[in-house]
C-alpha positions in Angstrom: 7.0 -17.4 -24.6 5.9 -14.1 -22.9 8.7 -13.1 -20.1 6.7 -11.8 -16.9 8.5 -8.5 -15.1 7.3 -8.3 -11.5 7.1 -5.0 -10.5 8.0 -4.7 -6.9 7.8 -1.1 -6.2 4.3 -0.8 -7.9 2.9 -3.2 -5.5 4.2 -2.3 -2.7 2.6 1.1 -3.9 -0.6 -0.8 -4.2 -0.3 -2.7 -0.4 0.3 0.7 0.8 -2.9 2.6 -1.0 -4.8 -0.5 -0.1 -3.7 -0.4 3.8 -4.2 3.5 4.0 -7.5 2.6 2.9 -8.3 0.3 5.2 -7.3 2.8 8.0 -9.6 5.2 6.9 -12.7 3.3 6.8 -11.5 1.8 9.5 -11.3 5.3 11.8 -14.8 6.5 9.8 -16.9 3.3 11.2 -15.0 3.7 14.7 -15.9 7.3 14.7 -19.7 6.7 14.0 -20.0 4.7 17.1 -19.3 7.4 19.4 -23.4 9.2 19.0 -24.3 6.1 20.6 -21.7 5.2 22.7 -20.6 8.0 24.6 -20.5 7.7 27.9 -21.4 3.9 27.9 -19.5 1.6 29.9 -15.9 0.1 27.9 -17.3 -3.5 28.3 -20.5 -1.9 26.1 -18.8 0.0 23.5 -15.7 -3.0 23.3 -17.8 -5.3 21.3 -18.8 -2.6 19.1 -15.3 -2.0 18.4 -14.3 -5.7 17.7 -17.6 -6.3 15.0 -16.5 -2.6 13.4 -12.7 -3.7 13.2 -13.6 -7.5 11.8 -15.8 -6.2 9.2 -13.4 -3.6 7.9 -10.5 -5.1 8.6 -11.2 -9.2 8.5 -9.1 -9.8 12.0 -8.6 -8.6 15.4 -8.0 -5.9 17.6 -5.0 -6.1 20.5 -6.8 -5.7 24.1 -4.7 -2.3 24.1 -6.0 -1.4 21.3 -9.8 -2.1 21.6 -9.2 -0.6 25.3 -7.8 2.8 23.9 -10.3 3.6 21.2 -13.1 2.4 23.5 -11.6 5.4 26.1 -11.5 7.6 23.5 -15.3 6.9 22.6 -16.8 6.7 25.9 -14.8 9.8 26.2 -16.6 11.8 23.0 -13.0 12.0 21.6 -12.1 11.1 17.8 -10.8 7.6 16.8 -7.7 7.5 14.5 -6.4 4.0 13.1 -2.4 4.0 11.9 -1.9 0.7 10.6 2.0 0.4 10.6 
């Protein structure tokens, strides 16, 4: 019978690579919403924000969350997602 290791530090590695990753598509698909969005009322751009963040990211987006990023948009300013 084979004996199975588990290697915890290599998938923790692998969670890690895989959340970073997340983050950065994440902040790229934020960012590109900002041509069209600048300026625009938060209730318009806050939608935007929730479709980008459930398609890359399969949940939700806090209310304080969605609120800062739509600022930052409406704003002109660059997005930056830090998943903890």
């Amino acid at each position: 019978m084979a004996k199975f290791k588990f290697d915890d530090r290599a998938l923790k590695k692998a969670v890690a690579q895989g959340v970073q990753k997340m983050a950065s598509d994440l902040t790229k698909a934020l960012n590109g919403l900002t041509a069209q969005y600048q300026g625009r009322p938060l209730e318009e751009i806050k939608p935007q924000i929730q479709r980008v963040w459930a398609k890359h990211s399969g949940g939700s987006i806090t209310d304080p969350e969605l609120t800062t990023f739509a600022q930052q948009i409406h704003d002109g300013g660059r997005v930056v997602v830090r998943m903890k």
